[in-house]
C-alpha positions in Angstrom: 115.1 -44.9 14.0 116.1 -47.7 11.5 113.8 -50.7 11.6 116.3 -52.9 13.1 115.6 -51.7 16.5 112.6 -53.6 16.8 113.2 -56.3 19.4 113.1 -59.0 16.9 115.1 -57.2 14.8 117.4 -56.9 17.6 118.3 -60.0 18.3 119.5 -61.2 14.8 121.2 -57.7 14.2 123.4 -59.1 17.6 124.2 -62.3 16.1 124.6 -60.9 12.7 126.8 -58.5 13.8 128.8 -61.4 16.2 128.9 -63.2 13.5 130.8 -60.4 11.9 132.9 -59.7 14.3 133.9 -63.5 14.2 135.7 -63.7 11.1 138.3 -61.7 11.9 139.4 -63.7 15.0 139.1 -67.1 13.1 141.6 -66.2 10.7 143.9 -66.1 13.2 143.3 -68.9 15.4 141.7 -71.2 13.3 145.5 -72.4 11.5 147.4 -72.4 15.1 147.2 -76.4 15.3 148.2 -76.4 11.2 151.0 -74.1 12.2 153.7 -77.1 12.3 151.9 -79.0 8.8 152.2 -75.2 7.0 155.9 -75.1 8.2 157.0 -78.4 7.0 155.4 -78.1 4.0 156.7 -74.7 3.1 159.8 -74.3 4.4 158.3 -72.0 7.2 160.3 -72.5 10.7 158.3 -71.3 13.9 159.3 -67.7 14.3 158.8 -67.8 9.8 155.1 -69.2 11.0 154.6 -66.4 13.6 155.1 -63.9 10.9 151.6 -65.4 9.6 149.7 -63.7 12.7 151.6 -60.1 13.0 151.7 -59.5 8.8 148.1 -60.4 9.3 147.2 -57.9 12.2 150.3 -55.2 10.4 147.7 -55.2 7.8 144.6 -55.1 9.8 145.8 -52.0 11.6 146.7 -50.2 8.3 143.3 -50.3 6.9 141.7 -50.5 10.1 142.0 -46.5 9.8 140.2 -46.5 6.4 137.1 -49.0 7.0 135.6 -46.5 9.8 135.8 -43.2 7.9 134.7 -45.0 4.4 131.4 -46.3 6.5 131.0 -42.5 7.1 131.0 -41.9 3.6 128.9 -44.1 1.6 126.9 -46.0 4.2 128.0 -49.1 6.4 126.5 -51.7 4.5 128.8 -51.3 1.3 131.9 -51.2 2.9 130.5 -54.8 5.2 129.8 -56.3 2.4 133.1 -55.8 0.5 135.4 -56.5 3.1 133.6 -59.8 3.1 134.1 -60.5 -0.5 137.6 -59.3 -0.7 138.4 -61.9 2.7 136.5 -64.6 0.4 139.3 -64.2 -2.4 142.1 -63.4 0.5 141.2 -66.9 1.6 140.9 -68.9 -1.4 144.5 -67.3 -2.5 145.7 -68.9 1.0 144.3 -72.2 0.3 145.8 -72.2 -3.2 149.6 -71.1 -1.7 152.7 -73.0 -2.9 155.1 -71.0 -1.3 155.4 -69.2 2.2 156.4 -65.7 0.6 152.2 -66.4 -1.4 151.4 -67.3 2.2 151.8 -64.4 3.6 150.7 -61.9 0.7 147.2 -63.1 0.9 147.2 -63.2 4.7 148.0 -59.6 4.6 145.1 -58.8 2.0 143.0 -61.2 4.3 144.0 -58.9 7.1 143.1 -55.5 4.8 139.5 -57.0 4.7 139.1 -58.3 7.9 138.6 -55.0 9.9 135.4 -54.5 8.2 133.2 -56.9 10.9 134.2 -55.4 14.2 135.0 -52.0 13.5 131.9 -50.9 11.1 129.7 -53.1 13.5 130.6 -51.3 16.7 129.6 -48.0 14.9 126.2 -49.7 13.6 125.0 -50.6 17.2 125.9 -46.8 18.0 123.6 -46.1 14.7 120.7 -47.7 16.1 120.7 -47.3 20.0 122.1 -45.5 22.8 123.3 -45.7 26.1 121.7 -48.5 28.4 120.5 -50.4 25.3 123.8 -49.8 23.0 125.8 -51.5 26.0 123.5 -54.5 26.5 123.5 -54.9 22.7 127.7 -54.6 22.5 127.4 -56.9 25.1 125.9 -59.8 23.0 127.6 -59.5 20.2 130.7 -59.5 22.3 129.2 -63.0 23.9 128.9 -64.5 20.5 132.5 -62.6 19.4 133.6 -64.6 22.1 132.7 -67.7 20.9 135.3 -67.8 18.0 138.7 -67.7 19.7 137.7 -70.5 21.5 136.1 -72.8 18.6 138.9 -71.7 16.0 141.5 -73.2 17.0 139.1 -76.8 17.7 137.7 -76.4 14.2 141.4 -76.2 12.7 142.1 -79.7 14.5 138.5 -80.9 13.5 139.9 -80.2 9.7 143.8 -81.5 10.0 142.3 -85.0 11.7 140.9 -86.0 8.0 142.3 -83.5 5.2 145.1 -81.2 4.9 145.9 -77.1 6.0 144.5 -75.8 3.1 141.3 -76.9 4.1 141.0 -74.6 6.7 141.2 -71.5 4.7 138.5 -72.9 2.0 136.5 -72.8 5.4 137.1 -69.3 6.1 135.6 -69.2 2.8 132.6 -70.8 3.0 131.8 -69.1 6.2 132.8 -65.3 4.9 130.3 -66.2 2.1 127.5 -67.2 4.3 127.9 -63.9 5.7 128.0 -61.7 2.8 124.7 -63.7 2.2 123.7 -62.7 5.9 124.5 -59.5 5.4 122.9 -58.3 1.9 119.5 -60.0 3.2 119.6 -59.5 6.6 121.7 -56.3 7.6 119.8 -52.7 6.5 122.2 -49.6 5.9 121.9 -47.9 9.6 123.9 -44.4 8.7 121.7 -42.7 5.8 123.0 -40.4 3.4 121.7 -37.6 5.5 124.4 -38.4 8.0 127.3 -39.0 6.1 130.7 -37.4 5.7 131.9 -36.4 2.3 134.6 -38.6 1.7 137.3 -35.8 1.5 140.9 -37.3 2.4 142.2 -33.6 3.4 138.8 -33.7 6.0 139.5 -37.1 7.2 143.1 -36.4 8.4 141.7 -33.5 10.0 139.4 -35.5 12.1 141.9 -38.3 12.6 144.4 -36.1 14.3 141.7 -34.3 16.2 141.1 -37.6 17.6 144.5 -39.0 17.6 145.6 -35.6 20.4 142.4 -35.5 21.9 143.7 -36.7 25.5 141.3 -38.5 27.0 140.6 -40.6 23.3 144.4 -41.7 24.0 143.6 -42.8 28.0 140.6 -44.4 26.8 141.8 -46.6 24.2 145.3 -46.8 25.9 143.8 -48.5 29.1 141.6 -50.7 26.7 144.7 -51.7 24.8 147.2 -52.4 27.6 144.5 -54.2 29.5 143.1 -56.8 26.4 147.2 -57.0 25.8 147.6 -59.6 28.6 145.2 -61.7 27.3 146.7 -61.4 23.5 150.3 -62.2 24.7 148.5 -65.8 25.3 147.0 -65.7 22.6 149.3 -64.9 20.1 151.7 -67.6 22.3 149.4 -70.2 21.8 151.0 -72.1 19.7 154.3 -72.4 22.0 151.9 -72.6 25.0 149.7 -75.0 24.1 152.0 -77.6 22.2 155.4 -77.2 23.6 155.2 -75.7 27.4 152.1 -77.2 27.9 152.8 -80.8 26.0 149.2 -81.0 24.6 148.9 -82.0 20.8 146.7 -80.0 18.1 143.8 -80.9 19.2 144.4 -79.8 22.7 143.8 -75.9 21.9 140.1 -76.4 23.4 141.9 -76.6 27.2 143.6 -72.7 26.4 140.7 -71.0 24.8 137.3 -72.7 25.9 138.1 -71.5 29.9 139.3 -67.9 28.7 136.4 -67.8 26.0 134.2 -68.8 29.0 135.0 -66.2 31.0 135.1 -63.2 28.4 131.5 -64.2 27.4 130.4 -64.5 30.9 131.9 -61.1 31.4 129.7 -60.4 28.7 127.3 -61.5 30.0 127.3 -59.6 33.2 128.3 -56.8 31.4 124.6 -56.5 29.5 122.6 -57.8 32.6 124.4 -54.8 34.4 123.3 -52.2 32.4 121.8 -49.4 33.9 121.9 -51.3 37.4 125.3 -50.3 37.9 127.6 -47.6 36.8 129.9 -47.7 34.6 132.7 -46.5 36.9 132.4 -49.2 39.0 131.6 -51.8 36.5 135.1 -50.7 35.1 136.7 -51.2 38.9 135.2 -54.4 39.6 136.5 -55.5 36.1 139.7 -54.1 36.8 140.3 -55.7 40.2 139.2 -58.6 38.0 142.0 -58.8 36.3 144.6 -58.2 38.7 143.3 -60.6 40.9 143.6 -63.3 38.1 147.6 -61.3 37.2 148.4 -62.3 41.0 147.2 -66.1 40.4 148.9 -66.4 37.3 152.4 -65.4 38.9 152.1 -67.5 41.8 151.2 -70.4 39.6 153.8 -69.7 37.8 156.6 -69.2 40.4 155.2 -72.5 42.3 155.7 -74.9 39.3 158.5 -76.2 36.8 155.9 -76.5 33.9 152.2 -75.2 33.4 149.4 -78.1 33.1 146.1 -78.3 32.6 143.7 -77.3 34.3 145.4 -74.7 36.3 147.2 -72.7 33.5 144.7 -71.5 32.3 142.3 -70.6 35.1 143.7 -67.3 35.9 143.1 -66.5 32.0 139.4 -67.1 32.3 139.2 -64.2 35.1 141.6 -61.9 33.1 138.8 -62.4 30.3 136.1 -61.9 32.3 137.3 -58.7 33.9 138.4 -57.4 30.3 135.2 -58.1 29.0 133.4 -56.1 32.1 135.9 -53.6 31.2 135.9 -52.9 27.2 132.2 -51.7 26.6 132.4 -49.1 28.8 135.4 -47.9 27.6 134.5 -48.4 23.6 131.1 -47.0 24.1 132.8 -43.9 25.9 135.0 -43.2 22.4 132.0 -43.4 20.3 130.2 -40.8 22.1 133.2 -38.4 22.2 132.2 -38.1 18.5 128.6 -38.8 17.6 129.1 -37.8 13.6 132.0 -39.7 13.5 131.9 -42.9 15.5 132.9 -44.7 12.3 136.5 -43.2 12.3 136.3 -43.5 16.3 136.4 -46.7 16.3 138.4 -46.9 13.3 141.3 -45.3 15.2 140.3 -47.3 18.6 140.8 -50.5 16.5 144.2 -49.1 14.8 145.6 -48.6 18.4 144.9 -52.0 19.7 146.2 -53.9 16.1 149.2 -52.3 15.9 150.0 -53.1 19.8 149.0 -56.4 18.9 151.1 -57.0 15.9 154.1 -55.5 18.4 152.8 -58.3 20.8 152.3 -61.7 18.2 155.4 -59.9 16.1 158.1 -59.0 19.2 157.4 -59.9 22.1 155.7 -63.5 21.6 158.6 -65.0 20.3 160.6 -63.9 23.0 158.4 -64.6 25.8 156.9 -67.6 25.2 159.8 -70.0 25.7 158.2 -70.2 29.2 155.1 -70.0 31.7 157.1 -66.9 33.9 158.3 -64.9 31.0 154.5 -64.7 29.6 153.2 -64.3 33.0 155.0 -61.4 34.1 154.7 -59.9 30.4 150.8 -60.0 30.7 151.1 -58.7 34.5 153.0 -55.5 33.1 150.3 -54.9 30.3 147.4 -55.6 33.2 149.2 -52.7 35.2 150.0 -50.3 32.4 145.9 -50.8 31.4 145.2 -50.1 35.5 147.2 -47.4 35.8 146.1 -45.1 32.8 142.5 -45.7 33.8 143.1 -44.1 36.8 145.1 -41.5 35.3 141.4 -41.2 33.6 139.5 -41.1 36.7 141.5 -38.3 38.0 141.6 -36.3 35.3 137.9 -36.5 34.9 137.6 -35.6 39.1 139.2 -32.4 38.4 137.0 -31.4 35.1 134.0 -29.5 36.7 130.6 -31.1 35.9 129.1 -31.1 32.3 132.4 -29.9 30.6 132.1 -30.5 27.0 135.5 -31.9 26.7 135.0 -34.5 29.2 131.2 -35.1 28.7 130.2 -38.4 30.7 133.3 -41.3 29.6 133.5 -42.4 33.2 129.6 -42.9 33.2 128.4 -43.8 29.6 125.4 -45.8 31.0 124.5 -42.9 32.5 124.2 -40.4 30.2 121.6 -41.5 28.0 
């Protein structure tokens, strides 16, 4: 086993890896309070400035599909590494924008690059561990993933209150640099040549559409998709829910994200504490009920007031992220051991699923919902009950597979099975 399985080793490998997951988050949220300073300066209206988040995450998805299979190929650390150096130059060419059409061409290459941190590093904690110990692992790096949707958006405000937008992109800089610095000293290459794929394009569409119609891949990353969806929609609307329906200024972001980043690293939190106490079918339930519990809140907040405040608005968000993040190892690790000589196009295609839903979501139905608190209430309830109801259709397909079939292996119980 590699040597980053020693428990040291462990523990920066999770916030290394966190701290790879991070930048791909950050540049998204970390320009939502420069969002009207971009426009004006630009010519960029508010739908225009929307267009910044869904060319981002059209790009993401796209190459989202390559970053896994490539890790297969010549090793995880190469492909890590220059992601990280191509989101460097992405960045530097948004800092140096004079026009909103240069804008968004170097979001989209910052998008191309961004993949590289969460979908590479969910197949590098497969590398190294498994079952019980790959779950508690996911679930720190998902407590310090957690971390950056909520300090993005505060650090963007932090930057506008004494310089300009395009110093929050010379940021995302700095801080992809100090992690391709992490990374080359800190981050050993975790899938040997041994293991790895030759990098044939006519192969890799084979596997990607044995995966694609393998059945139970599409519940499994359906129900993950639908369900994280709620949250997104507010996400994606935070721009219109923080500073218009909510009436907070740029600096206010902190009151959206820090409760629902609260409760996804809590989640998180319980999620690794959990592990091997409690199974993962009903750590799914419990995170499940979670969510609609917090769905029901949000709708009768919603119908019982004119315009959402703080600090109510947002509560029901920090259980929805708290039940998600009970929710999304079980289900992620469950993909990756469908296909133990392939998790890195696994999760590629996991990740490709939930971007291009996502761009739908920041690209479509933002703009239309967020005019108000119902509208995005009773769009995240819908995407809460799609992710509920094709779990289930999960649970009872996998009570009618008799016990030990190959094809269904152990997804319901992936703390088990190890």
């Amino acid at each position: 086993m590699p040597r980053a399985t020693a428990p040291l080793s462990i523990r920066r490998l999770a916030i290394l890896l966190g701290g790879l997951a991070m930048f791909g988050p950050f540049s998204i949220d970390t320009i939502f309070p420069a969002f009207p300073q971009i426009g004006a300066q630009l010519g960029a209206d508010k739908l225009a400035m929307q267009q910044t988040i869904s060319v981002y995450l059209v790009a993401y998805a796209l190459m989202s599909v390559v970053h896994g299979p490539l890790s297969d190929a010549i090793g995880r650390r190469r492909v890590i590494m220059g992601g990280l150096a191509v989101f460097a130059l992405a960045s530097a060419g948004c800092a140096l924008a004079t026009s909103f059409q240069m804008l968004l061409a170097f979001r989209a290459l910052q998008g191309l690059s961004a993949g590289v941190g969460i979908i590479v590093g969910r197949a590098v904690i497969r590398d190294v561990l498994h079952g019980d110990d790959a779950q508690r692992l996911m679930s720190q790096v998902s407590m310090i993933f957690g971390i950056a949707p909520a300090i993005a958006p505060m650090i963007g405000g932090w930057v506008l209150g004494w310089s300009r937008w395009p110093m929050i992109f010379w940021f995302l800089v700095a801080f992809s640099l100090a992690l391709l610095l992490a990374t080359w000293l800190g981050l050993p290459e975790t899938h040997p040549p041994a293991d790895r794929l030759a990098p044939k394009p006519r192969l890799l569409l084979r596997d990607y559409l044995a995966i694609f119609v393998n059945p139970r891949f599409q519940r499994l990353a359906a129900a993950g998709t639908f369900n994280f969806g709620a949250l997104f929609l507010y996400i994606a609307s935070a721009p219109a829910f923080v500073l218009d329906l909510m009436g907070l200024d740029e600096r206010g972001f902190g009151w959206f994200f820090v409760p629902m980043i609260g409760g996804m690293t809590l989640g998180a939190f319980v999620s690794g504490r959990i592990a091997g106490k409690v199974s993962g079918l009903v750590q799914t339930r419990i995170g499940f009920a979670c969510c609609g519990v917090a769905t029901l809140c949000n709708l009768g907040y919603n119908m019982a007031v004119v315009e959402p405040s703080v600090p109510l608005a947002v509560l029901p968000m920090m259980l929805n992220a708290f039940g998600i993040a009970l929710v999304f190892p079980i289900l992620t690790l469950a993909i990756l051991d469908m296909y133990p000589r392939q998790r890195g196009s696994a999760s590629s295609l996991q990740a490709f699923t939930g971007l291009v839903a996502n761009a739908l979501i920041a690209g479509v139905l933002s703009p239309l919902l967020s005019h108000g608190g119902m509208p995005l209430a009773l769009g995240a309830a819908v995407f809460t009950l799609l992710g509920w109801a094709v779990w289930r259709w999960e649970i009872q397909v996998g009570a009618r597979m008799p016990p030990g079939d190959p094809e269904y292996a152990a997804a319901l119980e992936p703390t088990e099975r190890m």
